[in-house]
mmCIF file as Biopython writes it, N, C-alpha, C and O atoms, coordinates in Angstrom:
data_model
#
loop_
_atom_site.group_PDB
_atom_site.id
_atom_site.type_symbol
_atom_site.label_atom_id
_atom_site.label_alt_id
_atom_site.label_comp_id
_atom_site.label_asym_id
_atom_site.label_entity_id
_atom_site.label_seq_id
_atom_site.pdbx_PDB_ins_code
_atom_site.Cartn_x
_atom_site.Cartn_y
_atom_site.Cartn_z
_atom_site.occupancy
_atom_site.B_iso_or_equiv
_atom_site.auth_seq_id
_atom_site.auth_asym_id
_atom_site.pdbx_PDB_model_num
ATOM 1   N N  . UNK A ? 1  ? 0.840  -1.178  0.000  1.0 0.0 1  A 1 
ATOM 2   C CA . UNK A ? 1  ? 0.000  0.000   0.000  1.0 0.0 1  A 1 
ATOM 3   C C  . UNK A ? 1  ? 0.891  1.250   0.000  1.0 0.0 1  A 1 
ATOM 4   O O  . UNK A ? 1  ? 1.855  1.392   0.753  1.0 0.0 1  A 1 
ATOM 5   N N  . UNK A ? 2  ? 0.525  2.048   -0.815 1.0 0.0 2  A 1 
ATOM 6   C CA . UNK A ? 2  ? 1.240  3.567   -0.590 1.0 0.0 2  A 1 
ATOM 7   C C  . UNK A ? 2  ? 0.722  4.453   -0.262 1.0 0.0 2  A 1 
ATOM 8   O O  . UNK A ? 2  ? -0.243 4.797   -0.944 1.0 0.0 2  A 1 
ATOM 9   N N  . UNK A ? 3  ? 1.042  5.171   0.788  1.0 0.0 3  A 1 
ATOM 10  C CA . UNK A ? 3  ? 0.999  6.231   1.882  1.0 0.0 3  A 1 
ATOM 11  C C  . UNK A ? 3  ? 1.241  7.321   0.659  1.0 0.0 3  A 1 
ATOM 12  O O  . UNK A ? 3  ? 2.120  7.232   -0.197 1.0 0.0 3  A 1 
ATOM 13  N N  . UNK A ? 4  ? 0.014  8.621   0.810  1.0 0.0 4  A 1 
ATOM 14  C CA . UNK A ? 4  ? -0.765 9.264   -0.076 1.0 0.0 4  A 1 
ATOM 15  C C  . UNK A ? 4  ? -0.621 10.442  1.276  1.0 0.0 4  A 1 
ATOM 16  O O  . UNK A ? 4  ? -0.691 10.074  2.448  1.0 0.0 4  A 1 
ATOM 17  N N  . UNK A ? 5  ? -0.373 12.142  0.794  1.0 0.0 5  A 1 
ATOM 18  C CA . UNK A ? 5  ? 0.046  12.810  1.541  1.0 0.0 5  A 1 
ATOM 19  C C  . UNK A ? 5  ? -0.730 14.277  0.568  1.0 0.0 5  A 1 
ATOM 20  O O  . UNK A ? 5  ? -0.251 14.885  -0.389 1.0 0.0 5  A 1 
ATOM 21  N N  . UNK A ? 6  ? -1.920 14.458  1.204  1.0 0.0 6  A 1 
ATOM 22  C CA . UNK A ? 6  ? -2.240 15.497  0.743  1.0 0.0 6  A 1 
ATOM 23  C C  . UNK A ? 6  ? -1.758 16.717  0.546  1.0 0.0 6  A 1 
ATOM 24  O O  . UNK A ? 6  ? -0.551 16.513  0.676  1.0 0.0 6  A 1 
ATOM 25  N N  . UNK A ? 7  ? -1.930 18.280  0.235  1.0 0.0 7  A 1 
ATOM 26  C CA . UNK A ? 7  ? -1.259 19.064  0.213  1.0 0.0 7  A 1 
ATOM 27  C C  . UNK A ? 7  ? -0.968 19.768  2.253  1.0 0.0 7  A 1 
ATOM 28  O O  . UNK A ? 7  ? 0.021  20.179  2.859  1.0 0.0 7  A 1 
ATOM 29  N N  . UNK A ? 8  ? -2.818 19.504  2.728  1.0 0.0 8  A 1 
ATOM 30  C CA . UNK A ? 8  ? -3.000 19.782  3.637  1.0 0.0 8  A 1 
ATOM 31  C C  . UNK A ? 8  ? -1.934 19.392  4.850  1.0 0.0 8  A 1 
ATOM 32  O O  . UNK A ? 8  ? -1.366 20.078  5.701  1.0 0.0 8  A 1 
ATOM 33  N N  . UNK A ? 9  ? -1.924 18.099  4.565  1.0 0.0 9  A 1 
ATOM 34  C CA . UNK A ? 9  ? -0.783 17.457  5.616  1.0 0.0 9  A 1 
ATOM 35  C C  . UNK A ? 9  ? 0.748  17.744  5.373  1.0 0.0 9  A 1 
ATOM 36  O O  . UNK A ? 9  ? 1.434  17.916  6.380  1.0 0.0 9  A 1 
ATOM 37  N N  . UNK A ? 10 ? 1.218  17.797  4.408  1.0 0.0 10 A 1 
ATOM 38  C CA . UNK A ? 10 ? 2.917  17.959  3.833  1.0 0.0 10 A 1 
ATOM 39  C C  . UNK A ? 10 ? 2.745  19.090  4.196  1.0 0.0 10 A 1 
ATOM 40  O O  . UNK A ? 10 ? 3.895  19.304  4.580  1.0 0.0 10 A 1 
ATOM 41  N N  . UNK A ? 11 ? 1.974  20.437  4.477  1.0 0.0 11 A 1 
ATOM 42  C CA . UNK A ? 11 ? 1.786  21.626  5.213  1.0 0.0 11 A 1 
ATOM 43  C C  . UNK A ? 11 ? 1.951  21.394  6.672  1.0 0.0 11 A 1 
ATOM 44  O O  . UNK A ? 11 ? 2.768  22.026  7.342  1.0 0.0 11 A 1 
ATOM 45  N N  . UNK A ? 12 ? 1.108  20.415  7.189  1.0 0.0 12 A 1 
ATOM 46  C CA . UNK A ? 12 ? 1.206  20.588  8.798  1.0 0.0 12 A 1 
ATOM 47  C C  . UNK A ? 12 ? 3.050  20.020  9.200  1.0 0.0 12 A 1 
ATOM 48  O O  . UNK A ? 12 ? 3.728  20.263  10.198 1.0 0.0 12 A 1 
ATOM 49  N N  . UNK A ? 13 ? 3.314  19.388  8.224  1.0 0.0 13 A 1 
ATOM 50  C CA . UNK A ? 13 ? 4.635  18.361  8.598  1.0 0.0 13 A 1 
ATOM 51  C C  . UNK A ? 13 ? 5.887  19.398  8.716  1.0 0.0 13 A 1 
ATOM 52  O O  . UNK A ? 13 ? 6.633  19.594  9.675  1.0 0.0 13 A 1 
ATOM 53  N N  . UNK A ? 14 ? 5.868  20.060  7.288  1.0 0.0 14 A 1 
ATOM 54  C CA . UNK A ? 14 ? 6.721  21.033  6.886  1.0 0.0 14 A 1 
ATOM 55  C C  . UNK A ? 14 ? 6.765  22.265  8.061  1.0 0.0 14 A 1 
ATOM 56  O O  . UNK A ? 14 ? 7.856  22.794  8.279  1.0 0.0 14 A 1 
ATOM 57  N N  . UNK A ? 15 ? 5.506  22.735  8.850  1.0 0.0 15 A 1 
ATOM 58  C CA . UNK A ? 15 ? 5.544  23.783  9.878  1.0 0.0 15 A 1 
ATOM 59  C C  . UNK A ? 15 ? 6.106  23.225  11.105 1.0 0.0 15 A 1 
ATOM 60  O O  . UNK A ? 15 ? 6.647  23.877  11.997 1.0 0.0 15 A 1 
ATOM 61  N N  . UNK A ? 16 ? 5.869  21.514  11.062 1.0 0.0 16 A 1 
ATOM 62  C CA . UNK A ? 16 ? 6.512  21.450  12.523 1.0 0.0 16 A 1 
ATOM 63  C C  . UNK A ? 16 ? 7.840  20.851  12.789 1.0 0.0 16 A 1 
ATOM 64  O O  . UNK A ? 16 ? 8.226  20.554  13.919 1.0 0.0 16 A 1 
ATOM 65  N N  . UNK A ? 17 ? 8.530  20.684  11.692 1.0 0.0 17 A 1 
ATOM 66  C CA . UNK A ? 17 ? 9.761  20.473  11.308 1.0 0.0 17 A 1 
ATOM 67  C C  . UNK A ? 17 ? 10.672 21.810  11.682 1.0 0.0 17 A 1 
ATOM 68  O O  . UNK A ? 17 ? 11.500 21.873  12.591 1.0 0.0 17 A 1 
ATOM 69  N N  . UNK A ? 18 ? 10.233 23.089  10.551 1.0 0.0 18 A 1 
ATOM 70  C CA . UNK A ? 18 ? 10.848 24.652  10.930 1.0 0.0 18 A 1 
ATOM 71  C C  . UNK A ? 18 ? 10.586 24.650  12.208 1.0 0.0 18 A 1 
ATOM 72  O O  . UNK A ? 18 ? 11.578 24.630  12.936 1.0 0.0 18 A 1 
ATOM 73  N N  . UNK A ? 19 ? 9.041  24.673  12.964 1.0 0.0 19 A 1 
ATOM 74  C CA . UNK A ? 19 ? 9.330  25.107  14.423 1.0 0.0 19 A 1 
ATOM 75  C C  . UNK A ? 19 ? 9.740  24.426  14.981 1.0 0.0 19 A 1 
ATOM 76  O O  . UNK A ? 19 ? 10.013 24.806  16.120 1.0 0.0 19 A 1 
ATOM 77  N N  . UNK A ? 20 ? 10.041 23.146  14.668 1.0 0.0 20 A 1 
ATOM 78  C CA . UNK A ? 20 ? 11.000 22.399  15.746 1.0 0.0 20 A 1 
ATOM 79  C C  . UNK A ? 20 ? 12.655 22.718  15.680 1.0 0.0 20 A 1 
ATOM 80  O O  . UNK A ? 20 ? 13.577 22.574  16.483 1.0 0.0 20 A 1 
ATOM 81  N N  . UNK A ? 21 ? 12.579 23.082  14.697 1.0 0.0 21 A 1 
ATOM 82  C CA . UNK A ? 21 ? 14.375 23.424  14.404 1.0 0.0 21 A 1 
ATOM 83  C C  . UNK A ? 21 ? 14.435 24.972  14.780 1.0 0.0 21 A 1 
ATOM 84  O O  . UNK A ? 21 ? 15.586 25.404  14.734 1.0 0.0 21 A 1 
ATOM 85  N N  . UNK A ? 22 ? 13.452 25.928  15.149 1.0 0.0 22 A 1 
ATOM 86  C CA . UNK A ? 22 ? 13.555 27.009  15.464 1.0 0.0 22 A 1 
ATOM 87  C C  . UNK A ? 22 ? 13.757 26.605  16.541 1.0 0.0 22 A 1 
ATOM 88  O O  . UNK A ? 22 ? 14.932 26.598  16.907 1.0 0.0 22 A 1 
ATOM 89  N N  . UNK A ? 23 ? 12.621 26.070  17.554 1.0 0.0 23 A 1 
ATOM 90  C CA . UNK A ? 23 ? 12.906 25.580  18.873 1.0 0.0 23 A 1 
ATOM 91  C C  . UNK A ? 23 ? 13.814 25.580  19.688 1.0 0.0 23 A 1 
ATOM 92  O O  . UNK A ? 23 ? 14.032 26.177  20.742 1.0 0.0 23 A 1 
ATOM 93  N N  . UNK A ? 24 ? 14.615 24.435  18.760 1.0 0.0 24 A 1 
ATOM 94  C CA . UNK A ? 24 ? 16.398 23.669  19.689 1.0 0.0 24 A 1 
ATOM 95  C C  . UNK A ? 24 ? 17.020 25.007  19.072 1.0 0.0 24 A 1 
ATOM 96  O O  . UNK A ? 24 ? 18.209 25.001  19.391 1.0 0.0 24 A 1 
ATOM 97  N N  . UNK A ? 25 ? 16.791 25.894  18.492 1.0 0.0 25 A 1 
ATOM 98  C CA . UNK A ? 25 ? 17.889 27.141  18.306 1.0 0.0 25 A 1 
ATOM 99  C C  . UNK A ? 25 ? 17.875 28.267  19.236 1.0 0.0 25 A 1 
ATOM 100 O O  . UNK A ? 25 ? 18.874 28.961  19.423 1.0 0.0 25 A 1 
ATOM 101 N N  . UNK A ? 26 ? 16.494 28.502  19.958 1.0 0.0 26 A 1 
ATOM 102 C CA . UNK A ? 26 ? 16.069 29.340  20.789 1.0 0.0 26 A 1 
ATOM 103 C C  . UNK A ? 26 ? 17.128 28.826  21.979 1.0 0.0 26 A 1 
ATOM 104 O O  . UNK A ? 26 ? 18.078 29.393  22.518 1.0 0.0 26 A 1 
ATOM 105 N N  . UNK A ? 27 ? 16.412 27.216  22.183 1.0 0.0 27 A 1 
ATOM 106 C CA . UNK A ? 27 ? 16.693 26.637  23.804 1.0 0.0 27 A 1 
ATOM 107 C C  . UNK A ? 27 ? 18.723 26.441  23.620 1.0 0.0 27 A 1 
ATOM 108 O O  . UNK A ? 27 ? 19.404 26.573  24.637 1.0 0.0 27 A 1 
ATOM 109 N N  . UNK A ? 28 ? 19.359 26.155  22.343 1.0 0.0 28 A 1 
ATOM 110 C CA . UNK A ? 28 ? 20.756 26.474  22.277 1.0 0.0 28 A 1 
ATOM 111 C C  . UNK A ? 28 ? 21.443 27.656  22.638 1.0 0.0 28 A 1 
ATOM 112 O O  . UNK A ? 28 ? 22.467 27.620  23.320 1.0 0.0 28 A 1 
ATOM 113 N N  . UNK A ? 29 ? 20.756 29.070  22.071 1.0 0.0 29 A 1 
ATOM 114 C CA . UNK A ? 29 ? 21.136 30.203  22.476 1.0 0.0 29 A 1 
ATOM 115 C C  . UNK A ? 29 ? 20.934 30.726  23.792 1.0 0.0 29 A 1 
ATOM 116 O O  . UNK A ? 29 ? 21.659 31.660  24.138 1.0 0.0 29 A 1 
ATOM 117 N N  . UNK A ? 30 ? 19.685 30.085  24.943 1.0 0.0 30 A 1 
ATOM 118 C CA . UNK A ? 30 ? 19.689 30.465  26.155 1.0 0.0 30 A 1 
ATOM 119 C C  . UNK A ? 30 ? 20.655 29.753  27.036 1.0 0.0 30 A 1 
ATOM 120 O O  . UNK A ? 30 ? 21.113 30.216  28.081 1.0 0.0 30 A 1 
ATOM 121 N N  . UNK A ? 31 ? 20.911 28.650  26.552 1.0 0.0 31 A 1 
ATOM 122 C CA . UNK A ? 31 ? 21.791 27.631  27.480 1.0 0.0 31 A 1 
ATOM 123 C C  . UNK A ? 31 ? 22.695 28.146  26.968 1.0 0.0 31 A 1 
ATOM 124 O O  . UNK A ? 31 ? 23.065 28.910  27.859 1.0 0.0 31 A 1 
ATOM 125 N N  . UNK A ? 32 ? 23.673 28.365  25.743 1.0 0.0 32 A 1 
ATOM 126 C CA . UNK A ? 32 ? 24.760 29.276  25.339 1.0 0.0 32 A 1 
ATOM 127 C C  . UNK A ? 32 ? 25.113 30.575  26.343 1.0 0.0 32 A 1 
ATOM 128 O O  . UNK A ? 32 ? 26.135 30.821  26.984 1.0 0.0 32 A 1 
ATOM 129 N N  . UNK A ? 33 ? 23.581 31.458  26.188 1.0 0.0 33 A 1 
ATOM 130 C CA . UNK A ? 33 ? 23.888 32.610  27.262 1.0 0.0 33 A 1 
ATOM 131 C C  . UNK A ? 33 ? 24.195 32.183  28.767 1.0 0.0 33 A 1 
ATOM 132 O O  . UNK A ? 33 ? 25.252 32.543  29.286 1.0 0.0 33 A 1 
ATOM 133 N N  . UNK A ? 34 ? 23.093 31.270  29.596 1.0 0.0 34 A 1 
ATOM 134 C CA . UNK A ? 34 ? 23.716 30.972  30.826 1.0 0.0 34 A 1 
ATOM 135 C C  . UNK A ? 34 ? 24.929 30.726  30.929 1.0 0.0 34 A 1 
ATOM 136 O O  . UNK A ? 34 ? 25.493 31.460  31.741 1.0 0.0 34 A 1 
ATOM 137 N N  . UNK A ? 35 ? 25.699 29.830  30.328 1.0 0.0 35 A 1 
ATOM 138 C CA . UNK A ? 35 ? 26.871 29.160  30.493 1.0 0.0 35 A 1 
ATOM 139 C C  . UNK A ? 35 ? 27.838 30.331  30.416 1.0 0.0 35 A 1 
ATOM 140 O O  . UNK A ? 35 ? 28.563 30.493  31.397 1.0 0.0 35 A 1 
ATOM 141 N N  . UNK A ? 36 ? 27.977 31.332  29.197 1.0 0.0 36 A 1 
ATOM 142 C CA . UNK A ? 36 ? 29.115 32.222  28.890 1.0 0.0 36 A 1 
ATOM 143 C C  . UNK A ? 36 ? 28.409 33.633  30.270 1.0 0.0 36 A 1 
ATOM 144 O O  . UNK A ? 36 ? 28.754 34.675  30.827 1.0 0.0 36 A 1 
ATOM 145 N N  . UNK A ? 37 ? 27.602 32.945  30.212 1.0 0.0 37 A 1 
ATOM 146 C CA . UNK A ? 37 ? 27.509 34.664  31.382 1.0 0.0 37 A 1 
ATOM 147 C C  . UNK A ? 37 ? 27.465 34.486  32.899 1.0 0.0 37 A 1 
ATOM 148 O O  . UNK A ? 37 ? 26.926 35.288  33.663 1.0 0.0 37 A 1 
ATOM 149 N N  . UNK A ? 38 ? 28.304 32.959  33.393 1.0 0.0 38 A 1 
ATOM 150 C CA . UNK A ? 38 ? 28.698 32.746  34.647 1.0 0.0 38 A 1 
ATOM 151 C C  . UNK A ? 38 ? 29.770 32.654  34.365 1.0 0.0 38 A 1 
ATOM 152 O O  . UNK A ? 38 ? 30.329 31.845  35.107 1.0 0.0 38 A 1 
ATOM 153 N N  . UNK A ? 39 ? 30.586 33.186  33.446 1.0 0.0 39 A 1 
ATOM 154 C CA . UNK A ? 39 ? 32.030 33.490  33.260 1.0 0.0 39 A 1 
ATOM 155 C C  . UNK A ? 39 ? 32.463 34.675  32.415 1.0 0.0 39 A 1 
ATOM 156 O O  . UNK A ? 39 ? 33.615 34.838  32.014 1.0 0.0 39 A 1 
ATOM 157 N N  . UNK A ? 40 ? 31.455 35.475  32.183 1.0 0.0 40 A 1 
ATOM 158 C CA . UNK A ? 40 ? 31.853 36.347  31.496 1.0 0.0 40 A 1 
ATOM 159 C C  . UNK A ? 40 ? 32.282 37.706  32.704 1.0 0.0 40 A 1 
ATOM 160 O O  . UNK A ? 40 ? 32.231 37.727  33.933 1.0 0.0 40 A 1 
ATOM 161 N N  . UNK A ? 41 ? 32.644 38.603  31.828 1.0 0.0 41 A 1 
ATOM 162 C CA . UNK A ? 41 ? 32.970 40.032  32.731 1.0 0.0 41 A 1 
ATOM 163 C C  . UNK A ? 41 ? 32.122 40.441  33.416 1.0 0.0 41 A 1 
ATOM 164 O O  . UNK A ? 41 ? 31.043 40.579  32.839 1.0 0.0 41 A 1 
ATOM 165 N N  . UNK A ? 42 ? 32.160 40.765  34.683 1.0 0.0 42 A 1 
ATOM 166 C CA . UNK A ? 42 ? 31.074 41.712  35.314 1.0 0.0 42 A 1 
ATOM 167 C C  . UNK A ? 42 ? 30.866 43.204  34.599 1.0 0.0 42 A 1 
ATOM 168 O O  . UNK A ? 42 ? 31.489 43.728  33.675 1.0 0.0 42 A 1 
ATOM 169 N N  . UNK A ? 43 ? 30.307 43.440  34.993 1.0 0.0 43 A 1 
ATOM 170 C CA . UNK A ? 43 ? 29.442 44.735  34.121 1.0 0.0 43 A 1 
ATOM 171 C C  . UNK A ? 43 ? 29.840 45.797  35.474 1.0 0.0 43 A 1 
ATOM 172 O O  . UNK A ? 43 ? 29.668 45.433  36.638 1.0 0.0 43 A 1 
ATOM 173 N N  . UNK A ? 44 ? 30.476 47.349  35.050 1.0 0.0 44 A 1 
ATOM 174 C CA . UNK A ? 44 ? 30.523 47.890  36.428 1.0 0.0 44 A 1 
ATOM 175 C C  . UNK A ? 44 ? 29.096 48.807  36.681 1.0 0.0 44 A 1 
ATOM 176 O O  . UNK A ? 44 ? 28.430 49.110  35.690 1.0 0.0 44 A 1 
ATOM 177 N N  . UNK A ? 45 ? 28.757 49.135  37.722 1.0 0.0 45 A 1 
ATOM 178 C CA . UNK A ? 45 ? 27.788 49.474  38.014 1.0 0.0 45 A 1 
ATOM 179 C C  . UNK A ? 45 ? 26.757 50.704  37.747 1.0 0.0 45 A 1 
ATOM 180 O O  . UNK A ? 45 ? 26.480 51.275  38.801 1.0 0.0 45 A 1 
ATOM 181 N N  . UNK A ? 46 ? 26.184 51.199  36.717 1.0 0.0 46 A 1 
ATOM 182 C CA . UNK A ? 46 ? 25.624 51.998  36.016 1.0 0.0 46 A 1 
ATOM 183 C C  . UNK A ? 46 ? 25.582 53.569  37.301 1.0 0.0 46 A 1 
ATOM 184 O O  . UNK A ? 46 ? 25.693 53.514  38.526 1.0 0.0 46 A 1 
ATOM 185 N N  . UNK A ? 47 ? 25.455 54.371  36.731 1.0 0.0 47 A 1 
ATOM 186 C CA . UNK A ? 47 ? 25.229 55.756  37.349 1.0 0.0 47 A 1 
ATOM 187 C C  . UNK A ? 47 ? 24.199 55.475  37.648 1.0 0.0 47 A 1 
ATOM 188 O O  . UNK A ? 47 ? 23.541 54.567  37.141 1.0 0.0 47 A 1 
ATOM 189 N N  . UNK A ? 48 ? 23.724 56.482  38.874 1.0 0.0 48 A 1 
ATOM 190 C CA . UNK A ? 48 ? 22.466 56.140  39.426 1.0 0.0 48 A 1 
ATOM 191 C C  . UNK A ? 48 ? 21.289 56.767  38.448 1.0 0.0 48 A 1 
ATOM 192 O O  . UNK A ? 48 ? 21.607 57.566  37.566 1.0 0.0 48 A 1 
ATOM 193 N N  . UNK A ? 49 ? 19.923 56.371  38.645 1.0 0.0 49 A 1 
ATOM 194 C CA . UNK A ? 49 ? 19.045 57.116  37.536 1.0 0.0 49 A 1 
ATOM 195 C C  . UNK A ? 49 ? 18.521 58.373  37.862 1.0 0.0 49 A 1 
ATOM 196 O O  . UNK A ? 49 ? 17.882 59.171  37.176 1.0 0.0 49 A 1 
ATOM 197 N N  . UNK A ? 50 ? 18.953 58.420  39.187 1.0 0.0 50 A 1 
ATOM 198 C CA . UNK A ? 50 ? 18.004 59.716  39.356 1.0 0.0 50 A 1 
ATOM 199 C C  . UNK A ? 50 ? 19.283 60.892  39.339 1.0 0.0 50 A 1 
ATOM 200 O O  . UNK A ? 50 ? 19.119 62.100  39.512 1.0 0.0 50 A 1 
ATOM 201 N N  . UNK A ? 51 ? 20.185 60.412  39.162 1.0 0.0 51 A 1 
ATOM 202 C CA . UNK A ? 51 ? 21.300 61.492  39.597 1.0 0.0 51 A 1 
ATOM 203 C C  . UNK A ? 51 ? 21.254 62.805  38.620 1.0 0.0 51 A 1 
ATOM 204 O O  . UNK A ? 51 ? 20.941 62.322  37.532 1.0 0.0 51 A 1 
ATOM 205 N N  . UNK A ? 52 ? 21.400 64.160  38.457 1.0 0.0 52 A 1 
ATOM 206 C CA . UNK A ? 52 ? 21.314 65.416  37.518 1.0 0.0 52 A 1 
ATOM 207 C C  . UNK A ? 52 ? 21.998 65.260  36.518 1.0 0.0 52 A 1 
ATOM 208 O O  . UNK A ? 52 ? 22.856 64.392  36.678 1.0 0.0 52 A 1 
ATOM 209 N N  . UNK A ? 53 ? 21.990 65.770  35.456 1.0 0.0 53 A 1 
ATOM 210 C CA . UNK A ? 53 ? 22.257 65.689  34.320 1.0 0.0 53 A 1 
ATOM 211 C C  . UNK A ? 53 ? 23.391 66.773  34.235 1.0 0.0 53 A 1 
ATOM 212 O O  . UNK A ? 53 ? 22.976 67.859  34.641 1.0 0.0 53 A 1 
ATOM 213 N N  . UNK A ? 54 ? 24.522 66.793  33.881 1.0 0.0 54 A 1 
ATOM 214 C CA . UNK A ? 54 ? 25.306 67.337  33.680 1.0 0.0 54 A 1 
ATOM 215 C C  . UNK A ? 54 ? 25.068 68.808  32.607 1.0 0.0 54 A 1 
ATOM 216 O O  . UNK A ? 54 ? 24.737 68.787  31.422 1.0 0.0 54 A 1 
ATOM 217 N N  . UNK A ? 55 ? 25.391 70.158  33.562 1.0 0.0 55 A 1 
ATOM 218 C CA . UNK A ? 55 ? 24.713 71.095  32.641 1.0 0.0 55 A 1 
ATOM 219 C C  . UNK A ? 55 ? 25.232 71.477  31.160 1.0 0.0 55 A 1 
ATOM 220 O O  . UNK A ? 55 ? 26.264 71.060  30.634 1.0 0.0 55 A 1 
ATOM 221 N N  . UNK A ? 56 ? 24.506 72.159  30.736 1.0 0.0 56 A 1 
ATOM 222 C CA . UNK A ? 56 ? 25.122 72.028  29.160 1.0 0.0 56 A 1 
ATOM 223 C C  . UNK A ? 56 ? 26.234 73.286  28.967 1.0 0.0 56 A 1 
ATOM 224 O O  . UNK A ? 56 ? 26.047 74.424  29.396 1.0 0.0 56 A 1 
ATOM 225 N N  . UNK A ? 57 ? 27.566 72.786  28.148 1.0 0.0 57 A 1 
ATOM 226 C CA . UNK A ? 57 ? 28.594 73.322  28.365 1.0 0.0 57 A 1 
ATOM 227 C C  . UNK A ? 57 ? 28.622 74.224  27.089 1.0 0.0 57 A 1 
ATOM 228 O O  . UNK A ? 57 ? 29.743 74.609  26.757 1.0 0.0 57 A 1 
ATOM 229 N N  . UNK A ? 58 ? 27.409 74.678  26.211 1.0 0.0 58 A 1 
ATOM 230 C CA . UNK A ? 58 ? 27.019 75.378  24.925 1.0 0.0 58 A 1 
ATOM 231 C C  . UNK A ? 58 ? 26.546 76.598  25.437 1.0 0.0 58 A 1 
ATOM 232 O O  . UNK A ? 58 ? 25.661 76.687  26.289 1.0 0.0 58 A 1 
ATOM 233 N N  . UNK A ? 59 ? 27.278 77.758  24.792 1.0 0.0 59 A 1 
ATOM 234 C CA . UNK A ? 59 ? 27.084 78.995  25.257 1.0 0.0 59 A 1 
ATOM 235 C C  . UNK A ? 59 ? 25.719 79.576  24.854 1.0 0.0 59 A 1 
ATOM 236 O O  . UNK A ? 59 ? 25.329 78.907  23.897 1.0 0.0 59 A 1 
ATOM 237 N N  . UNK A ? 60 ? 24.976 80.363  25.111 1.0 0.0 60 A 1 
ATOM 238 C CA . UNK A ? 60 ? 23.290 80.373  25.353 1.0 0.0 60 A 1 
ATOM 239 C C  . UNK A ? 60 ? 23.935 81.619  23.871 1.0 0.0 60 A 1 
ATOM 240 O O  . UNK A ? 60 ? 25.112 81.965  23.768 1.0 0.0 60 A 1 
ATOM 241 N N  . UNK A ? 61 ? 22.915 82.023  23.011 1.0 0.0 61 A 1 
ATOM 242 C CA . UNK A ? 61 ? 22.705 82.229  21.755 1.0 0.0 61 A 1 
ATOM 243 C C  . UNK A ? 61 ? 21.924 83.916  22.138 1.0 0.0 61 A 1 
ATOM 244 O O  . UNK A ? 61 ? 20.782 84.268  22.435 1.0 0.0 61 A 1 
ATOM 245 N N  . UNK A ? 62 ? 23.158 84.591  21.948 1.0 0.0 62 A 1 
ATOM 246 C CA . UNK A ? 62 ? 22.105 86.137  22.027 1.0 0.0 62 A 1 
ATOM 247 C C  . UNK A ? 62 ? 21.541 86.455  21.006 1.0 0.0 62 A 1 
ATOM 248 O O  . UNK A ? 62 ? 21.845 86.105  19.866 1.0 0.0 62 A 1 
ATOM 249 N N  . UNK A ? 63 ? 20.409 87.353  21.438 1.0 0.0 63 A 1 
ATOM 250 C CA . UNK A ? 63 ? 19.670 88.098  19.971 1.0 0.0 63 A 1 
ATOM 251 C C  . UNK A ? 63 ? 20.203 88.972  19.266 1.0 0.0 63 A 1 
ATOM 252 O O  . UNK A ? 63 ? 20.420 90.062  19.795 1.0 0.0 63 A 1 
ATOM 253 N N  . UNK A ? 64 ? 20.443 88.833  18.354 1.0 0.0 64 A 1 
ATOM 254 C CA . UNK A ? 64 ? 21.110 90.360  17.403 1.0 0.0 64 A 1 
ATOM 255 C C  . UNK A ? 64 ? 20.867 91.877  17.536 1.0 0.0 64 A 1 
ATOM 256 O O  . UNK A ? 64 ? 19.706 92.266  17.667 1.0 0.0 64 A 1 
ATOM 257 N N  . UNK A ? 65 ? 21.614 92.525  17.517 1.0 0.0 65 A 1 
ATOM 258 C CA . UNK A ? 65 ? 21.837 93.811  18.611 1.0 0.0 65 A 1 
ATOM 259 C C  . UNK A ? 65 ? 20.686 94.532  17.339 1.0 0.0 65 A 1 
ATOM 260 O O  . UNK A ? 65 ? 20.419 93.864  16.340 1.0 0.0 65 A 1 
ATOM 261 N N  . UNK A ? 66 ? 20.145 95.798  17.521 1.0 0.0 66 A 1 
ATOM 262 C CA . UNK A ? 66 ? 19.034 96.264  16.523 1.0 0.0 66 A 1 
ATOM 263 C C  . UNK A ? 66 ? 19.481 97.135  16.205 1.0 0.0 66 A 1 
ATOM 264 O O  . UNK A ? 66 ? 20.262 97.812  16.874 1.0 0.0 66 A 1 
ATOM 265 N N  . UNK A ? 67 ? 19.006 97.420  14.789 1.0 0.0 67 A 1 
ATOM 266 C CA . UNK A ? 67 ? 20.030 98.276  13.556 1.0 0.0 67 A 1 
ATOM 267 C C  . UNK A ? 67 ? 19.763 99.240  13.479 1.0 0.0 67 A 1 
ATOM 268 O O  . UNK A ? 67 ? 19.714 99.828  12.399 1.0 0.0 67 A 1 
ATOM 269 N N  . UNK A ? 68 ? 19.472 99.796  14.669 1.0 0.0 68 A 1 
ATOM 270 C CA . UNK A ? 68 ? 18.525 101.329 14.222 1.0 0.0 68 A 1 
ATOM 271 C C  . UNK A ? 68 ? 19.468 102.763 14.302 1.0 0.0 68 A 1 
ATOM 272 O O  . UNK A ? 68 ? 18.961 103.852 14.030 1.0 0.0 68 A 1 
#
């Protein structure tokens, strides 16, 4: 007997093939990240967020003197 494969089904097969190979690529790259980032560099510690903004060191723009 020969096994007969509509269009419908070689569709469902073909989607769960890609998402399965998307899958193990997702779950490779998170286990990739854990592993390299319990040995990677520490990160030093960001400025605080609330701290002031450093004022602006651009000289303020006078109006043009009048021509009269």
């Amino acid at each position: 007997m020969i096994a007969y494969l509509d269009p419908g089904s070689g569709s469902l097969i073909a989607s769960a093939l890609v998402g399965g190979v998307a899958a193990v690529g997702v779950a490779a790259r998170q286990a990739r990240s854990r592993v390299t980032g319990a040995f990677g560099r520490k990160r030093r510690p960001e400025l605080e967020p609330d701290a002031p903004a450093a004022p602006d060191t651009e000289p303020a723009v006078e109006p043009p003197a009048d021509a009269s």
